[in-house]
C-alpha positions as a Markdown table, in Angstrom:
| # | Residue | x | y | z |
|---|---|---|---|---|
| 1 | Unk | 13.4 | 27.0 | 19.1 |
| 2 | Unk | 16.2 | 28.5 | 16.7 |
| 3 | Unk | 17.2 | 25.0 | 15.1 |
| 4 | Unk | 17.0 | 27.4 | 11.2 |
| 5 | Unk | 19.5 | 29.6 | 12.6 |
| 6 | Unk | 21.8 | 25.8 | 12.5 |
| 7 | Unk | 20.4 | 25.6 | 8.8 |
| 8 | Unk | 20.8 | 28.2 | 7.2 |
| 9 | Unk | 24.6 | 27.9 | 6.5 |
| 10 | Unk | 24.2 | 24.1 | 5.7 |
| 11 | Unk | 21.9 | 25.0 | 2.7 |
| 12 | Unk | 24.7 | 28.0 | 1.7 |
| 13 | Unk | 27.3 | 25.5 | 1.1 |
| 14 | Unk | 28.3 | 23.6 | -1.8 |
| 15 | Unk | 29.2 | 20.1 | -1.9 |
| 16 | Unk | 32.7 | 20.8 | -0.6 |
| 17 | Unk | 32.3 | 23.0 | 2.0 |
| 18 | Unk | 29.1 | 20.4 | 3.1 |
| 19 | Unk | 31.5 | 17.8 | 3.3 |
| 20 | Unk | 33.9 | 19.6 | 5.2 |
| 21 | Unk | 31.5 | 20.5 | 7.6 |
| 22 | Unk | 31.5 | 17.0 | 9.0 |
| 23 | Unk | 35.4 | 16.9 | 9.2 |
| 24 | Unk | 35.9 | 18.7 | 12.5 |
| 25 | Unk | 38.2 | 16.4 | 14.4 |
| 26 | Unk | 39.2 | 17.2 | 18.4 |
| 27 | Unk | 42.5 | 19.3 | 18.5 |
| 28 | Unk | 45.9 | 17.5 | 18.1 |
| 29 | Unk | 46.9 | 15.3 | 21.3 |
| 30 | Unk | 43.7 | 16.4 | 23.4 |
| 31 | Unk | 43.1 | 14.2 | 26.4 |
| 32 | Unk | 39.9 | 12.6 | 26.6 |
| 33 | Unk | 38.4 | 9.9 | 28.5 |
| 34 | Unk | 35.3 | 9.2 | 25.9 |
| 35 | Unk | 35.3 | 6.6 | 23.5 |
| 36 | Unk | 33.0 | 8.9 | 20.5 |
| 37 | Unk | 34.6 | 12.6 | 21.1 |
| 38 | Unk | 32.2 | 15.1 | 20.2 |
| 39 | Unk | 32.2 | 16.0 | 16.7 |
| 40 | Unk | 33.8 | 13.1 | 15.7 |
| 41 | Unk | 33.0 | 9.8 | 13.6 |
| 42 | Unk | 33.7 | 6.3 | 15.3 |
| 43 | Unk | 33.5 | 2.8 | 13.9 |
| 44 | Unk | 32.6 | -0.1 | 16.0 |
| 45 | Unk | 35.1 | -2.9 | 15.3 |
| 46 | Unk | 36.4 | -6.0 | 17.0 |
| 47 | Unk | 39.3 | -4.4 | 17.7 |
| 48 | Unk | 37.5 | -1.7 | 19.7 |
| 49 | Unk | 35.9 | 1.5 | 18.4 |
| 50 | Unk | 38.4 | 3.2 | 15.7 |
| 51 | Unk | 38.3 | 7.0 | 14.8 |
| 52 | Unk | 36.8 | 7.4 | 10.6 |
| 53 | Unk | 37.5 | 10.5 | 8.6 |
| 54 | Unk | 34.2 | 12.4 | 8.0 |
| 55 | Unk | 35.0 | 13.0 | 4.0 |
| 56 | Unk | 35.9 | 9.1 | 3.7 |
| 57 | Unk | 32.5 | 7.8 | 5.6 |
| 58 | Unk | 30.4 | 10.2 | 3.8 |
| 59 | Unk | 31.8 | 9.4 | 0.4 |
| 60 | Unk | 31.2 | 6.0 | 0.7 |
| 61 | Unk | 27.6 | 6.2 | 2.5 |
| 62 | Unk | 26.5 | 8.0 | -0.6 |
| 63 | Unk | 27.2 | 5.2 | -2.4 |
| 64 | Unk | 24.9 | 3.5 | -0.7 |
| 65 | Unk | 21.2 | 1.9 | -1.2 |
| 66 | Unk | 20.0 | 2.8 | 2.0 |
| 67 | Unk | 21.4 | 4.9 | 5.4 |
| 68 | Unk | 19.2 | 4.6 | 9.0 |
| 69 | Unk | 19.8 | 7.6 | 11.0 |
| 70 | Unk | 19.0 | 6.3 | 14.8 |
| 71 | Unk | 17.7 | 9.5 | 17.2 |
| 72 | Unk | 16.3 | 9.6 | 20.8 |
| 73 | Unk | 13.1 | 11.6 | 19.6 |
| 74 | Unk | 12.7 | 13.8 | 21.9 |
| 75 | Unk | 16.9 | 15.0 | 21.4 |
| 76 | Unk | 17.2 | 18.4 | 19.7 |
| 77 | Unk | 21.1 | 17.3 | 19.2 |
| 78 | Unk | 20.1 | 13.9 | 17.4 |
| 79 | Unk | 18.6 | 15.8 | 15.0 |
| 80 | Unk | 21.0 | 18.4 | 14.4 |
| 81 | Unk | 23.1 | 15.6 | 13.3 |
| 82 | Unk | 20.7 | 14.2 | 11.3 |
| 83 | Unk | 20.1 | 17.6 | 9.6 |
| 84 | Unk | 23.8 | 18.1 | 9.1 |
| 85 | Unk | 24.8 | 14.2 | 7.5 |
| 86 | Unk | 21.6 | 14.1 | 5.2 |
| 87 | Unk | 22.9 | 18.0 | 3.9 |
| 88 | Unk | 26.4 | 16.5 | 2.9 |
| 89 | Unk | 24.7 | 12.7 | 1.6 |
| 90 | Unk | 22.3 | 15.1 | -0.4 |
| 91 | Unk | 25.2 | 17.5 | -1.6 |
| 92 | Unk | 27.0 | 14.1 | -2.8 |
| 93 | Unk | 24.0 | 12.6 | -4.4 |
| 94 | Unk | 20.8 | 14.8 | -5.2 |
| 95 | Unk | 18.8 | 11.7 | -6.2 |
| 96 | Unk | 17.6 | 10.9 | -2.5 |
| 97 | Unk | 14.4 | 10.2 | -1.1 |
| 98 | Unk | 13.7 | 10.7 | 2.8 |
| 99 | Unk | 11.8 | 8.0 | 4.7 |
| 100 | Unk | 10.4 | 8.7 | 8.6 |
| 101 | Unk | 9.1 | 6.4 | 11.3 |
| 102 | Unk | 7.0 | 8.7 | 12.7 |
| 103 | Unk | 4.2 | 9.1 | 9.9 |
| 104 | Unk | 2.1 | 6.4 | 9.5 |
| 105 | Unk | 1.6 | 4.9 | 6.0 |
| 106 | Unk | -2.1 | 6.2 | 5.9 |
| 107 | Unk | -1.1 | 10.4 | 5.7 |
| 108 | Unk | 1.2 | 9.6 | 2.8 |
| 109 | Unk | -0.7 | 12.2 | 0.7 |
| 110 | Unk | 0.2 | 14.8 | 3.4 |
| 111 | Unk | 3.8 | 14.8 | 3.1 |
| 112 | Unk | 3.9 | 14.8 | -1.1 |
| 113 | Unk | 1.4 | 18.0 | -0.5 |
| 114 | Unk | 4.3 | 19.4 | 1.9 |
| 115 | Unk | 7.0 | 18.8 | -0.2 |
| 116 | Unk | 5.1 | 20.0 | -3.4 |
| 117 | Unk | 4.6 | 23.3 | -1.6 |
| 118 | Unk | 1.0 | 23.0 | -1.3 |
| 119 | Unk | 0.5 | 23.5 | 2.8 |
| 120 | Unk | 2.0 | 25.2 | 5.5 |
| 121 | Unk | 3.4 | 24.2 | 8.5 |
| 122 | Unk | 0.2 | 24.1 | 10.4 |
| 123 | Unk | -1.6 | 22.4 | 7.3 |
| 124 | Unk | 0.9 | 19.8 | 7.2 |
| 125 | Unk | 1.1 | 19.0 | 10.9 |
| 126 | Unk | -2.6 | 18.8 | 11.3 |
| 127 | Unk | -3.1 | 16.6 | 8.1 |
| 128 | Unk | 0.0 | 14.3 | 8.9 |
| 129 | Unk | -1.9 | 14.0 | 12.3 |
| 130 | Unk | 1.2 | 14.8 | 14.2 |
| 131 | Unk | -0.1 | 15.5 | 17.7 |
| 132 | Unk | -1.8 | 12.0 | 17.6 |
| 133 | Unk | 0.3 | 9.6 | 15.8 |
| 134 | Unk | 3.7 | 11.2 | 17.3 |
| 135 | Unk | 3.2 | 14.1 | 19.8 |
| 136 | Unk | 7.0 | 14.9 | 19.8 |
| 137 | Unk | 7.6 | 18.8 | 19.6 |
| 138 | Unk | 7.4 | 19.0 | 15.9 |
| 139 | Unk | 10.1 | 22.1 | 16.4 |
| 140 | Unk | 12.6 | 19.3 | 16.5 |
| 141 | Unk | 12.1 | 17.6 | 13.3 |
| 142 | Unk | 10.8 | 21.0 | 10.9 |
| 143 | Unk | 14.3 | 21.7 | 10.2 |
| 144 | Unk | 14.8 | 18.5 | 7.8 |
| 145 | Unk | 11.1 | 18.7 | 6.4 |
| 146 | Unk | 12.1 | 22.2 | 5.3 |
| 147 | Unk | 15.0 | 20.5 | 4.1 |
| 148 | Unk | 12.9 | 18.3 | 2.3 |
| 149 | Unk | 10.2 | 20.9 | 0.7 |
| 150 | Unk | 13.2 | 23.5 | -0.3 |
| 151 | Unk | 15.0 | 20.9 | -2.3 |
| 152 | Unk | 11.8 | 19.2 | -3.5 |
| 153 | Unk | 13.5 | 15.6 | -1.4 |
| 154 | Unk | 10.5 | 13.3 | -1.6 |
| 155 | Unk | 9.4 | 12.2 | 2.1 |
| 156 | Unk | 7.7 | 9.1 | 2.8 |
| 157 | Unk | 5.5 | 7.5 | 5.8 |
| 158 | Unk | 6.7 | 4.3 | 6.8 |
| 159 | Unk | 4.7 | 3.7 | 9.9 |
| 160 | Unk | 1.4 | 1.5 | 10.9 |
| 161 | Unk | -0.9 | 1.9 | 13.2 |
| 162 | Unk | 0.0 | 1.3 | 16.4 |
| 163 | Unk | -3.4 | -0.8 | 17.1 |
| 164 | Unk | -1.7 | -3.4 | 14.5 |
| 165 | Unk | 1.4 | -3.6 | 16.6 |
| 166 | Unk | -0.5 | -3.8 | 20.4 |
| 167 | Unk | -2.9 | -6.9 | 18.5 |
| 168 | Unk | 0.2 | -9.2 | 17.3 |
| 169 | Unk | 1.9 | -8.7 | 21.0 |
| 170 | Unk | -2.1 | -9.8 | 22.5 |
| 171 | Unk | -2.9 | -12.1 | 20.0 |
| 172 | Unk | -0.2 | -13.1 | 17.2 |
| 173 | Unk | 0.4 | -12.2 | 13.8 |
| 174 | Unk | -1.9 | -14.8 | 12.7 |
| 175 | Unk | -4.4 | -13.2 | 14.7 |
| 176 | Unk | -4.4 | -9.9 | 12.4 |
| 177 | Unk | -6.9 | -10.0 | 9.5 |
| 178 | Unk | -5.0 | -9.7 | 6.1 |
| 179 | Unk | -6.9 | -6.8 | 5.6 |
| 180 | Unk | -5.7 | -4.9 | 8.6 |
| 181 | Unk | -2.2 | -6.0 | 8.3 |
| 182 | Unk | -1.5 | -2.3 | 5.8 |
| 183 | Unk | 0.3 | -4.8 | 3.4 |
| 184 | Unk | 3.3 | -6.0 | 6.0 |
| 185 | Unk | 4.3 | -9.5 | 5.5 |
| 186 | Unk | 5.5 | -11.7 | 7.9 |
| 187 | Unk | 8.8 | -10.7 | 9.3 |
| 188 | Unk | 11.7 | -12.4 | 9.3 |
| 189 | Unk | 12.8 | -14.9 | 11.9 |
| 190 | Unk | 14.7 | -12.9 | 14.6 |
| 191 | Unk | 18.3 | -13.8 | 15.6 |
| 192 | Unk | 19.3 | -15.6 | 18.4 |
| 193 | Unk | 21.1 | -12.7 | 19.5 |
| 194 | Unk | 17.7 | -10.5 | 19.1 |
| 195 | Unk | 16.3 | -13.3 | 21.1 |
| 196 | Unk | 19.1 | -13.1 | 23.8 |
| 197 | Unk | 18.8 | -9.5 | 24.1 |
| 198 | Unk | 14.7 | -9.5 | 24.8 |
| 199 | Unk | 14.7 | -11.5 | 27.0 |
| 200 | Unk | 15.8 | -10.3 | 29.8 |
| 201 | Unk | 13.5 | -7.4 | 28.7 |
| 202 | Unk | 10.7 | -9.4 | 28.3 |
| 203 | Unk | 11.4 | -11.1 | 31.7 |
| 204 | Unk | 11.5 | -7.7 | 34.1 |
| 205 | Unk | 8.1 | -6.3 | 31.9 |
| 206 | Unk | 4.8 | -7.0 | 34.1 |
| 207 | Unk | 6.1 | -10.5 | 35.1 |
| 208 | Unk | 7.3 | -9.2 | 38.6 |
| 209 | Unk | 6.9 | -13.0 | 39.5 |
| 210 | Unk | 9.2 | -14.4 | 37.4 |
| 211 | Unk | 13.2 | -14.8 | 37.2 |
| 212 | Unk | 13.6 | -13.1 | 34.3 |
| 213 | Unk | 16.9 | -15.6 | 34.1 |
| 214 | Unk | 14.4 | -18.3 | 33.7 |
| 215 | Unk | 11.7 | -17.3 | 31.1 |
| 216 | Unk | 11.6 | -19.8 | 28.2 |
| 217 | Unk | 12.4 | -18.0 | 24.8 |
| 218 | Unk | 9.7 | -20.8 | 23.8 |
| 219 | Unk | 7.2 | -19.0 | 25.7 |
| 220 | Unk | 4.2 | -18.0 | 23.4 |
| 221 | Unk | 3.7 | -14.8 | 25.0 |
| 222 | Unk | 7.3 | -14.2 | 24.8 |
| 223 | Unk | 7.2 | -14.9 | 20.8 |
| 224 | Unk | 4.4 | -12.2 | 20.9 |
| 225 | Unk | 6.4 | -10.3 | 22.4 |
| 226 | Unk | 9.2 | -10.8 | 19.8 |
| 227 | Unk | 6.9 | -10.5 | 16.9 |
| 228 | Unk | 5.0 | -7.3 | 17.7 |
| 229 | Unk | 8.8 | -6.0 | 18.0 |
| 230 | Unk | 9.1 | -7.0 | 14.7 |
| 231 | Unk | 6.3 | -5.3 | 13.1 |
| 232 | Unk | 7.6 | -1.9 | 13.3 |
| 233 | Unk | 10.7 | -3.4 | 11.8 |
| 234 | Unk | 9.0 | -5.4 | 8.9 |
| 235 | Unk | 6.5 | -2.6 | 8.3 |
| 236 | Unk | 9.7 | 0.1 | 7.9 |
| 237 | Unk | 11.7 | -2.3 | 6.0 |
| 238 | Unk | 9.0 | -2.6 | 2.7 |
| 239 | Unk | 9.1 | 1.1 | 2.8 |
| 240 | Unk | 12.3 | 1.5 | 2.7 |
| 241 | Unk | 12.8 | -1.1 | -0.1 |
| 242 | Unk | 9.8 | 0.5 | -2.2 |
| 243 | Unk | 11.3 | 3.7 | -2.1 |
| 244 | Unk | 15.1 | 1.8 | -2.8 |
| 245 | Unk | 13.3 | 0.4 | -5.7 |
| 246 | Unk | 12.1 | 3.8 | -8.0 |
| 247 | Unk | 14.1 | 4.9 | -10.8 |
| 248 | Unk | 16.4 | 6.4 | -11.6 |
| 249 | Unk | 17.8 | 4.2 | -8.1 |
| 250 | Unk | 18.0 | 6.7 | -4.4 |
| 251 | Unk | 19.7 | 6.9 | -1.7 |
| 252 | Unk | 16.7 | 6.4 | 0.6 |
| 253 | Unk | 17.9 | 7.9 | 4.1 |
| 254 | Unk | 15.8 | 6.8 | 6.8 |
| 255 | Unk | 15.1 | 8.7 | 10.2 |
| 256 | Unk | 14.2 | 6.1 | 12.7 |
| 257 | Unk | 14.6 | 5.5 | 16.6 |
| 258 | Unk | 17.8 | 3.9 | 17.1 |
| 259 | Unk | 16.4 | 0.3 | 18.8 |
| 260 | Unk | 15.3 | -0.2 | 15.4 |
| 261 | Unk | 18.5 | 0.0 | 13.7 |
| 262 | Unk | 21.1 | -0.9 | 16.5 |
| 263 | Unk | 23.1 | -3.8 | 16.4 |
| 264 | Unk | 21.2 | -4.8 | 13.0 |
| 265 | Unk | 18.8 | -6.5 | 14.8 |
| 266 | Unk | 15.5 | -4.6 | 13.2 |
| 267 | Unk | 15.4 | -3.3 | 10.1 |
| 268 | Unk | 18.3 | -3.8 | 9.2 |
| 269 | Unk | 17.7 | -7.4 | 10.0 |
| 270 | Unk | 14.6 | -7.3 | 7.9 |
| 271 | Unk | 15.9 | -5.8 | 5.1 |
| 272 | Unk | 18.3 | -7.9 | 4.4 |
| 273 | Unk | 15.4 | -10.7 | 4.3 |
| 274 | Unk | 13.9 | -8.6 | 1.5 |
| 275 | Unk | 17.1 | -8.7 | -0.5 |
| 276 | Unk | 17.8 | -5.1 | 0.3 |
| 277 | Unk | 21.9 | -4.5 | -0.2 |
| 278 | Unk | 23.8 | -2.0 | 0.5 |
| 279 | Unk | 22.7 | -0.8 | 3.7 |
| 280 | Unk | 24.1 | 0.8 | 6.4 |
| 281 | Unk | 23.0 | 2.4 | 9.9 |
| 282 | Unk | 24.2 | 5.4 | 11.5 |
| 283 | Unk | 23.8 | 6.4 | 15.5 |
| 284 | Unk | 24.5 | 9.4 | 17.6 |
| 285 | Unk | 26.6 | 8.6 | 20.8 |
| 286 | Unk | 26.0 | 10.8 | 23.8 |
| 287 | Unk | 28.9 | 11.5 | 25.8 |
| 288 | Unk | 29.2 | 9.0 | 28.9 |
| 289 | Unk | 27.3 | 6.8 | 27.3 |
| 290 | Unk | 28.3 | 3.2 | 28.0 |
| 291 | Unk | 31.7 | 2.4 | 25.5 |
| 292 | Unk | 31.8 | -1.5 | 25.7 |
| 293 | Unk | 28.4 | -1.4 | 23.6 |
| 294 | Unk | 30.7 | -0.2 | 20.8 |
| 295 | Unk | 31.2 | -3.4 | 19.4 |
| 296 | Unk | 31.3 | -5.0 | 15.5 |
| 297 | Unk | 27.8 | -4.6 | 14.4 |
| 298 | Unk | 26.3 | -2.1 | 16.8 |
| 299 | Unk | 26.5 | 0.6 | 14.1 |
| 300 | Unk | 28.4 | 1.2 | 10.7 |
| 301 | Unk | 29.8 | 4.2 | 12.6 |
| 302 | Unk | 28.6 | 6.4 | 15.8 |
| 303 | Unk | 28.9 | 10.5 | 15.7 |
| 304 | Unk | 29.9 | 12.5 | 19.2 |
| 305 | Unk | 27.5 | 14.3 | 20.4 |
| 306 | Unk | 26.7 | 16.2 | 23.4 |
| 307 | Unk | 25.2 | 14.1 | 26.6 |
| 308 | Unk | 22.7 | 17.1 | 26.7 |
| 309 | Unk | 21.1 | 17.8 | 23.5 |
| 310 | Unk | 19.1 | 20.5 | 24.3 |
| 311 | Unk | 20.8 | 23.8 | 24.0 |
| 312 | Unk | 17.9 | 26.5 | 23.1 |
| 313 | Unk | 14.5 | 26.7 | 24.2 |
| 314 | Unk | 13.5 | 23.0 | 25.0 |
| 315 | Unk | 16.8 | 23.5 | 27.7 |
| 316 | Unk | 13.9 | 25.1 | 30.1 |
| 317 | Unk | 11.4 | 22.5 | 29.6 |
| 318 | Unk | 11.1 | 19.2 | 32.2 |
| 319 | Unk | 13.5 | 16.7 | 31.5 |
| 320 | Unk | 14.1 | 13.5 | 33.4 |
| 321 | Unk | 17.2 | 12.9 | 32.1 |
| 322 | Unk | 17.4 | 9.3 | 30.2 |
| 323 | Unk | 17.6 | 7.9 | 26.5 |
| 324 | Unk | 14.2 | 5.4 | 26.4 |
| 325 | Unk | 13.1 | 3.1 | 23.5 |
| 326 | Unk | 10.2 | 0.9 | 22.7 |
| 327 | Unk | 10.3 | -2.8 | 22.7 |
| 328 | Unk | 7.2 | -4.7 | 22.3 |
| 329 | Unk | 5.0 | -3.1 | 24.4 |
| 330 | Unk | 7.1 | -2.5 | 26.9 |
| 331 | Unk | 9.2 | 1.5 | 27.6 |
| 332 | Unk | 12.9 | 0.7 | 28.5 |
| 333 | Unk | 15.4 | 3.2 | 30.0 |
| 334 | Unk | 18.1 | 2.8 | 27.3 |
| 335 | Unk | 21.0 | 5.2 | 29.0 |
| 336 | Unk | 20.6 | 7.6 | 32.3 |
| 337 | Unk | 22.1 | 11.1 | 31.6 |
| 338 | Unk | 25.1 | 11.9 | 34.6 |
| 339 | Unk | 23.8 | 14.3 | 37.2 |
| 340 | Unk | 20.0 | 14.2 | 35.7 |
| 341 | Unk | 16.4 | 13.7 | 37.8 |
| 342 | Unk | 16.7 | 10.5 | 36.9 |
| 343 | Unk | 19.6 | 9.2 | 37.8 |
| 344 | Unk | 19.4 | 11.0 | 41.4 |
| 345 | Unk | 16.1 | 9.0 | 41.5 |
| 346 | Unk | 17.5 | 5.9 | 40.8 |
| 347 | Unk | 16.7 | 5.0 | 37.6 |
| 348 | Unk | 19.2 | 2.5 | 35.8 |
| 349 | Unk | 19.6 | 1.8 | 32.4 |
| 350 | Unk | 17.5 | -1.5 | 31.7 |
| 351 | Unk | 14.6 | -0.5 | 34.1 |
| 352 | Unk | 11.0 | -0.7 | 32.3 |
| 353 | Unk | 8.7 | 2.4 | 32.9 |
| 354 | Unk | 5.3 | 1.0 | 33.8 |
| 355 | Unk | 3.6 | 4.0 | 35.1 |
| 356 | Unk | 4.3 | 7.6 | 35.6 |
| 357 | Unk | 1.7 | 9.6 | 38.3 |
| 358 | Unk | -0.2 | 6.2 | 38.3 |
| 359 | Unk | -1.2 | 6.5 | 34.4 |
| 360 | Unk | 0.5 | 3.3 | 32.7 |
| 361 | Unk | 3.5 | 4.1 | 30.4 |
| 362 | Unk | 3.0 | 1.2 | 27.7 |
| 363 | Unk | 4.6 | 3.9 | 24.4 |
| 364 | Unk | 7.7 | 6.6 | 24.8 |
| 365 | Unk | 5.0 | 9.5 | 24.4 |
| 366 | Unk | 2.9 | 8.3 | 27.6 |
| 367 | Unk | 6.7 | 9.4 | 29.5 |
| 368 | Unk | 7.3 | 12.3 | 27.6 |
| 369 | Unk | 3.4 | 13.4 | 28.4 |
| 370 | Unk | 4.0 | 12.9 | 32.0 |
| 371 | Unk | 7.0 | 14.6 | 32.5 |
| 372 | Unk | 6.1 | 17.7 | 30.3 |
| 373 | Unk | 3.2 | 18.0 | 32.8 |
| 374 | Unk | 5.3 | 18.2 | 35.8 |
| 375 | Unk | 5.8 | 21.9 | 37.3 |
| 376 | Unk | 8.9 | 23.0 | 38.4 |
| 377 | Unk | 9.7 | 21.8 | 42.3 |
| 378 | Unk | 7.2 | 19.2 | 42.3 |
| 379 | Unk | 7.7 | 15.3 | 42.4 |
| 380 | Unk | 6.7 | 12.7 | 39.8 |
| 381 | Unk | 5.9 | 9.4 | 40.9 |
| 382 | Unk | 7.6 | 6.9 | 38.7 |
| 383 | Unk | 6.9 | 2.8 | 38.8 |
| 384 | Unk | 9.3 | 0.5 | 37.0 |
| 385 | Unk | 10.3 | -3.0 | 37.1 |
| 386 | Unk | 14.0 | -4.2 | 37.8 |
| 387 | Unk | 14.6 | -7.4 | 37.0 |
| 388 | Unk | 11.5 | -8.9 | 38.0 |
| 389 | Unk | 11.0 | -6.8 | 40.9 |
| 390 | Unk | 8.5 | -3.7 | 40.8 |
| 391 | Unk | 9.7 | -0.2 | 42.2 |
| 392 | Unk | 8.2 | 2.6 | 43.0 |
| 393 | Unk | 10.1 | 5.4 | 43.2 |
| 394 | Unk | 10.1 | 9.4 | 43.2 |
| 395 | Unk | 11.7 | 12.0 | 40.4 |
| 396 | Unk | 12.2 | 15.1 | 41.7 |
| 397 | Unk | 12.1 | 18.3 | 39.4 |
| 398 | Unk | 13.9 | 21.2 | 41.0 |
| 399 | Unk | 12.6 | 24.6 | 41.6 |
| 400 | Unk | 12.6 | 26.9 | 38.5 |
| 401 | Unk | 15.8 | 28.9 | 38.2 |
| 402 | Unk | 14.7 | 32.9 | 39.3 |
């Protein structure tokens, strides 16, 4: 991985040229077919996605009590981004504090060690617990928690464990000791639009005997459903308003898979209910990816980047070629990458992953595992469920390149 090489000049920069690094807009009169050019900031409207200058945007995000950065984990591009908008939000207002999904709340000593200096790389890694509680390559994220430790940006856990989330989608909220519940409240009641949208998802996960059409958003198992969701949400949200609360006031910028802050439905959603203002969330947008979910509310504004974010080493790895999220307990295909495994496979965007080489797929990592397994030239059994039907079907990787 050479993801320093990319930060290097970032960290050179004043607050100027940091800003200007953002303002790179498509040459004058270029032709193209995509709603979110590359290297280019869009904002979704009613009127249709509208082009935003960089400088503006940034300017007034910095202003802000809180910014979500969305990511596909496992995208070396997302993070670039990331890496690049919390440079110019820092250069714009020093006072920040930087808040990640994928530590839980319990290795919160870990990262204040980090950023004081006090471990290295493989110190922090193995006290944060990162091969257990995330086991994304860490290459992809290092670049901002050296961010972090050089300009001394405080980094907080805003995770639970994920045994918390599994008993509310069994059992219920109410099911959850007090004790065991790491201080998250009851979240707030989810839209009817959140509703709307799980359902369907709900519907096509392990309930191949049911019309997902005709599942009753009454169902208690589906409000399980709903509510283990939710946890993640909630349990990010007080985080993010702790660390909104210190003094003087940060701009807390939050690195967080994007089903949590897309359409406001999660923590944004959840923040609000804690009478967090001032929030806004920010997505990457892959090129290809599907334009008419570019509408008011999906995101504050969407950057361009490249459908294939891996450009360096993780370019030779596996890759099955879609954008997944978590929902409940369930893995859905979120967007299927043109010419990929997966999309000569099959796969569609809204399928639900079940198994992978007959091991169940119930988190993203269970995937990712499966697929960094497979050898070049071999074929990787896939199960999924299609709106209420179960598939089985076959991904397969190419030979390696000679």
């Amino acid at each position: 991985m050479h993801l320093v090489i990319f930060l290097r000049p970032l960290l050179a920069c004043g607050a100027l040229a940091a800003a200007a690094a953002l303002v790179v807009l498509p040459a004058s009169g270029a032709a193209t077919a995509d709603c979110v050019p590359v290297a280019t900031w869009v904002s979704p409207g009613p009127s249709g996605a509208q082009p935003v200058a960089a400088a503006e945007l940034l300017t007034r995000l910095a202003r802000q009590s809180v910014v979500l950065l969305g990511e596909a984990h496992d995208n070396a591009e997302h993070h670039r981004w990331q890496l690049q908008t919390i440079t110019v939000l820092h250069a714009l207002r020093p006072n920040m504090v930087l808040a990640f999904e994928m530590f839980p709340r319990r290795v919160q000593p870990a990262l204040e060690r980090w950023v004081a200096g006090e471990l290295t790389e493989t110190e922090f890694l193995a006290a944060a617990e990162w091969p257990r509680v995330w086991n994304v390559d860490a290459q992809l994220y290092l670049p901002i928690f050296h961010f972090a430790r050089m300009n001394r940006v405080p980094m907080v856990a805003l995770n639970v464990d994920r045994e918390f989330t599994r008993t509310v989608n069994a059992k219920g909220f109410d099911a959850v000791p007090a004790a065991k519940r790491e201080g998250v409240t009851r979240p707030a009641a989810p839209s009817a639009a959140y509703l709307d949208f799980l359902l369907p998802i709900y519907g096509s996960h392990d309930h191949p005997v049911r019309d997902a059409g005709k599942v009753d958003r009454n169902d208690p198992a589906f409000l399980r459903f709903v509510e283990s969701q939710q946890i993640w949400d909630r349990a990010m949200a007080q985080g993010i308003a702790a660390a909104s609360a210190r003094q003087p006031k940060p701009l807390v910028v939050a690195i967080l898979g994007a089903s949590h802050a897309a359409r406001g439905f999660g923590v944004p959603h959840q923040l609000k209910d804690l009478g967090v203002a001032n929030v806004a969330w920010l997505l990457p947008w892959e090129r290809g990816g599907d334009c008419s979910r570019l509408t008011a509310g999906y995101a504050d504004a969407v950057f361009g980047v490249a459908a294939n974010g891996a450009t360096d080493d993780a370019s030779r790895r596996p890759r099955l070629g879609v954008r997944i999220e978590t929902v409940g307990d369930s893995v859905r295909v979120q967007q299927v990458e043109k010419g990929s495994i997966a999309e000569a496979a099959g796969i569609r965007e809204g399928d639900i992953v079940s198994a992978a080489a007959g091991v169940a797929v119930k988190e993203p990592d269970d995937l990712r595992a499966a697929v960094q397994r497979q050898a070049p030239g071999t074929w990787l059994p896939l199960r999924i469920t299609r709106q209420g039907e179960t598939l089985d079907i076959i991904a397969k990787f190419p030979p390696a390149a000679p």
